[in-house]
Structure formats: C-alpha cells, structure tokens
N, C-alpha and C positions, 0 to 999 in steps of 0.2 A: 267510603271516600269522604276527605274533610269537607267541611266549608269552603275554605280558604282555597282549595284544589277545584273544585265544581266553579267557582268564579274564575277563576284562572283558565279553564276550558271553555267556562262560556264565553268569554271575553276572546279569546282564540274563535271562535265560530262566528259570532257576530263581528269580528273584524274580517272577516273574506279575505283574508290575506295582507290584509295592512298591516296587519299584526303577526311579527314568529317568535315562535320557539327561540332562536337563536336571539331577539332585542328584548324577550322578556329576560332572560340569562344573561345577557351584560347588566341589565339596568338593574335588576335583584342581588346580583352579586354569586351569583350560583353556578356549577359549571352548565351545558348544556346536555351533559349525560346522568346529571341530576336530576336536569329539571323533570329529562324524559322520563327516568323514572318514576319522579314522583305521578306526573301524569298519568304513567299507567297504571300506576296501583301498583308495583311491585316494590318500591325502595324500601317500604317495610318488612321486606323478606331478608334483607341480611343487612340489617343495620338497628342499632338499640330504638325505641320509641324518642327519646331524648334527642337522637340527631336530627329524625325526621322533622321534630316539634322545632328545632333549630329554624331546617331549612325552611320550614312551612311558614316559621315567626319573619325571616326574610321577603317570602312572599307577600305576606299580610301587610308589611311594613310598605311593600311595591306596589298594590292595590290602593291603600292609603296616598301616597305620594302622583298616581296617577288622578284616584278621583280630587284632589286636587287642584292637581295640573290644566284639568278638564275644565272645574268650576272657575278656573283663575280665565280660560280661554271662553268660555260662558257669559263671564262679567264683562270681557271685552268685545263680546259679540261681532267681532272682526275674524276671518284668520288673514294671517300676515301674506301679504302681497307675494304672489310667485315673481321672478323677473320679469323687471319691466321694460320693454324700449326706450329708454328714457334719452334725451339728446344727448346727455353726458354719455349713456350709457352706447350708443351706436358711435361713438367716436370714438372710443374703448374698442368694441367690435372691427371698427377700419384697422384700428392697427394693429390687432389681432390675426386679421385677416391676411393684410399686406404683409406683414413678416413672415408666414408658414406659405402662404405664394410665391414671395419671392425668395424664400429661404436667407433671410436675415434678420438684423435685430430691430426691434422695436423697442419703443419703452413709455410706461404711463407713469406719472410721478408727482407727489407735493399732498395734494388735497385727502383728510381723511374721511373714509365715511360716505365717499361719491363714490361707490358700487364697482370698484377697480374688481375688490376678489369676486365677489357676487359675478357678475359681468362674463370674468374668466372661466368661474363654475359652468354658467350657462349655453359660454362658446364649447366647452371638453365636451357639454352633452350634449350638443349639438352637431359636433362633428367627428372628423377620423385622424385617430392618431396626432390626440392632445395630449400632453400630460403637464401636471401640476405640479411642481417642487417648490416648495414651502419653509423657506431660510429660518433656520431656526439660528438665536444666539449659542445655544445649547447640543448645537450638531454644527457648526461650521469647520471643525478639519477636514482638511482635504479626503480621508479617510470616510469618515460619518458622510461628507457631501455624496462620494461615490456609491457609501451603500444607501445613503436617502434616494439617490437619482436612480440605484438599481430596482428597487423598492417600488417606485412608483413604476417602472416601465415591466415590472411586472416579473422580476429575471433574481433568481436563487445567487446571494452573495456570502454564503456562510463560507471558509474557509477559502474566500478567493482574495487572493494579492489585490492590491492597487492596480497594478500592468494588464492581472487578468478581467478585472471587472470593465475598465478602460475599451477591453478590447471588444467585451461582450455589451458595452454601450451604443457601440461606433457600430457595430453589425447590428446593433437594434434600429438605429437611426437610419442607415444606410438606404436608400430607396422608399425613405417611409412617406416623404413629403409632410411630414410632419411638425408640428411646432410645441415646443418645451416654453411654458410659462413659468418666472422664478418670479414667484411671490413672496412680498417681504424681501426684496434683493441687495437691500444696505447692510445685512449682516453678513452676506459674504464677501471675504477677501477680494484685493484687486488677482492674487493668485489663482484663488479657484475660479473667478470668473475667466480668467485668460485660458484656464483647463478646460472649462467648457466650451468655449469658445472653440477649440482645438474639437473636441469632440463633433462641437456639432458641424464643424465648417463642410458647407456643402451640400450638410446631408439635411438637417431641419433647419425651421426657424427659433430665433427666441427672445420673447419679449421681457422686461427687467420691471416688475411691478415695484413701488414702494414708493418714498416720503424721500424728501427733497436731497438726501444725502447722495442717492442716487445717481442725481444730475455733477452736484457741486465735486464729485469722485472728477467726471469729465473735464474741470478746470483747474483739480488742485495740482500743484507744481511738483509736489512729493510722487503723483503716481500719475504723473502724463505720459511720460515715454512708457510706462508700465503697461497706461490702459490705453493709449492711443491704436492699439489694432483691434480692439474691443467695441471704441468709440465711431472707428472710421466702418465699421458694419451699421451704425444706425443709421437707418434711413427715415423711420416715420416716430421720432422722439413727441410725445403728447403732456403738455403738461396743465394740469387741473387743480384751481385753486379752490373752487368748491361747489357747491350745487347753485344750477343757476336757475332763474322765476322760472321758465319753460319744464324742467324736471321737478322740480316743487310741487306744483300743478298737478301734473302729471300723478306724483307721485300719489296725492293726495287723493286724484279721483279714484287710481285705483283702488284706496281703503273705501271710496262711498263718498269722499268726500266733497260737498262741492259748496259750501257756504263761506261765498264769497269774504266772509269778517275773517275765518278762520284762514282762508287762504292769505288772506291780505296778511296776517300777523304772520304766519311761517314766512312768508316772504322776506319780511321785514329782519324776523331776527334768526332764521339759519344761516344765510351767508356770513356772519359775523360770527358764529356756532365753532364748536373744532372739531364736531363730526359730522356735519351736513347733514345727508341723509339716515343716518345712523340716530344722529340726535331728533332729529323728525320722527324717527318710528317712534322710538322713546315716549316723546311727549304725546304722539297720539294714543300707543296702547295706555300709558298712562290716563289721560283726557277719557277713554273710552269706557277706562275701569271706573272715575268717580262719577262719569254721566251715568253707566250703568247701578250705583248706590244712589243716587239723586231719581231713578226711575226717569230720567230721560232723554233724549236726545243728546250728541257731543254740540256744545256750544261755542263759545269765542271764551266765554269764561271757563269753563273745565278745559282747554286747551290751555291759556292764560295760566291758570293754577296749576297746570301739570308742567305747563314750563318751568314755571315760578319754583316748584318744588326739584325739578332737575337742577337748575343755576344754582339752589342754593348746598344740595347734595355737592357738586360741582364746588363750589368756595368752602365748604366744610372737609373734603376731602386734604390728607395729608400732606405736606410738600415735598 
C-alpha cells in the first residue's frame, strides 16, 4: 500500500464520519469507484502502474490542499459562527414563518450580506417541507425554472414536457403545508413568477429573497397589471438596509469577541459597508490571521489593518 493511500485511510478513521468517501472524490477529482478501489488495494489489478500513479498524484495534490486549508483555519484560531439569532436574522425568520402558515407570499429584499440566504438555509433545516430555489441568470427559462424547481423537490424530470412536470409540482405541493423560498428572485421573469404563483396557489407559501429590484418590479408601470396578482398575495414584504449595532454585537460575541474598541469600529464602519455581515466576517478572519503572525491577541489595530486591506482590495478591483 502507498503513502499517499495509508494517509488517506487514516484521515478517513480519525474523522468518525466527518469525513466520506463520497467528499474525498469530488474534492480530488476522482470518481468514487476509483477512489474505492484504490482504497482497497485492488485498482492495481487491472490497470497499468502509470494510471494508478495518476490517480494517487490527484490524491497527494488533495492532502496537500487540505493540510493547508487546515493551517489557514489554525492561524484563524476561530471556526466560523454556525447561525446566529441575530435581530435581523429573527425578522427574516417571522416572514418565513408567516408565509408557509398562512400559505402566502412573503418577501425580504435590498440589504446584501444581512444573512437573508444563511437565515433561509437554517429555517429548511429546521423545518418540514422547505425547499430552496435559487434564480440563477443562467437557468431562467421557463423550461430550466421547471426542471430547477423539479430538482429541488426531489421529483425525476428527464423527458417530461412542461405540462407534465407542472403537474407533478402542484401534486408535490398539494397538502404539503409547505413553503418554497426563491432566492436571488430578481433574475426571474415577471412570467415565471406569475407561473409559480399558479403553482403554488393554495397549496404552499412563498417568499421572494433578493436586492431591491425585487420591490421596484411591484411599481414599475411596464409590469403592474402583469405582476399585480403576484403582488396582492404579499402579505408580510420585509425590507433591510443593512446590519444594524444590536446584530453587529451579536455577531461578533459569537467569534469571542468582546473588546469594546473593536466593536465600537465594526459599528462605525459596516453599516456604510455593501456587504454588512458578510464584510464583518471578512475583516475579522482576516484581523484573526495577522493577530495570529503578530503571536497575539485580535486587537482594534489587526481589525483596523484587515479593514484597511479589504477597502482597499475593494477600490483596486475592476469596474
């Protein structure tokens, strides 16, 4: 047995199951009926020494890239906050909530980086009969929408029509008490939203994640008669400009953090930020990493400098 392979299985053991077979094989690039047999010692039974040496060079390269990964999360001596309560974040939750109770629509919209998808993730695991649809620019015909929404509810769309997947949506929903979250919801048509609409009437709720386009749909004159039976379903519309001092806080005791100078500066300069929360992690893993090269403590100056290096990453960037 290699080197390369004996790491590989111990690192399988000593994770207890954190670690499979199946996320070593995406992340190496291998299939997973390779990986298994390299594991067992048999792939060199019918295959040249040259391929094995291939696959093995992938793995070695995936070892490398993890201990890595490790030492990077080492330096930060944090790991990243699971979800948090956060005020913004329980107001998110209400309307979450209120639209798959009452079987109607909801919507959060404007602010980026205030824990809208995060929020969402935590409510599907949380509860029964969530599902996530995820507007991509690059999947919005009506076509792609149907097989993205079959996809996520879990339901085989290889050679079904439009009419037929349609039909197998609306008996998925039927009785489910359910709620469909579209995140990113400005990239779809005022058409496909009126299709789903149709879909869901009735039978779940659904709330409309995304950025201010969102809203501005509900007053433009071009698609009011369009989206106006779309619009008169909202009942609990939520809009958030960005993280406010109460989540900030929050946010920051959960890394550990509680020194008063560093909170006062996040204060100061996220809500002016264009990713709120998002820009806060940022600057703290970063802040974390050069306290941890300086041997000490995150201070008000290693937050300060990891800012400073973000804003200016941020004006260096292309237009």
């Amino acid at each position: 047995m290699s080197d390369v392979i004996s790491q590989v299985k111990a690192m399988l053991t000593d994770a207890k199951g954190e670690l499979t077979q199946a996320a070593i094989a995406r992340e190496s690039g291998l299939s997973e009926a390779v990986l298994s047999a390299l594991l067992a010692g048999i792939y060199g039974n019918t295959v040249s020494k040259d391929t094995v040496a291939r696959h093995e060079s992938k793995l070695r390269r995936w070892l490398s890239t993890r201990a890595r990964a490790a030492e990077a999360q080492r330096r930060v001596g944090h790991k990243k906050p699971v979800w948090q309560p956060l005020p913004t974040a329980n107001n998110i939750m209400e309307v979450l909530q209120m639209a798959q109770t009452l079987c109607r629509w909801g919507m959060v919209y404007e602010g980026a980086g205030v824990g809208k998808t995060v929020t969402a993730e935590h409510y599907k695991a949380e509860g029964t009969n969530v599902w996530i649809l995820t507007a991509c620019p690059f999947r919005n015909s009506e076509t792609a929408v149907l097989q993205s929404l079959m996809k996520v509810l879990g339901q085989e769309f290889a050679h079904r029509t439009r009419a037929e997947m349609s039909e197998v949506i609306e008996a998925k929903f039927k009785g489910s008490k359910g709620l469909l979250i579209i995140d990113e919801a400005q990239y779809y048509s005022d058409r496909v939203l009126n299709g789903i609409r149709i879909l869901a009437e009735g039978r779940v709720g659904v709330v409309l994640l995304g950025n201010d386009v969102v809203r501005t749909r509900m007053s433009a004159i071009r698609t009011l008669s369009d989206m106006n039976p779309v619009w008169s379903r909202v009942i609990s519309p939520l809009r958030i400009f960005t993280a406010g001092p109460a989540d900030i806080v929050q946010y920051l005791n959960a890394w550990g953090i509680t020194d008063k100078d560093i909170i006062r500066e996040a204060k100061r300069v996220i809500p002016t930020s264009t990713g709120a929360l998002r820009s806060l992690e940022s600057a703290v893993m970063r802040g974390l990493s050069l306290a941890d090269v300086d041997n000490e403590p995150l201070s008000l100056a290693h937050f300060k400098e990891a800012w400073r290096m973000l804003e200016l990453m941020k004006a260096e960037a292309p237009q």
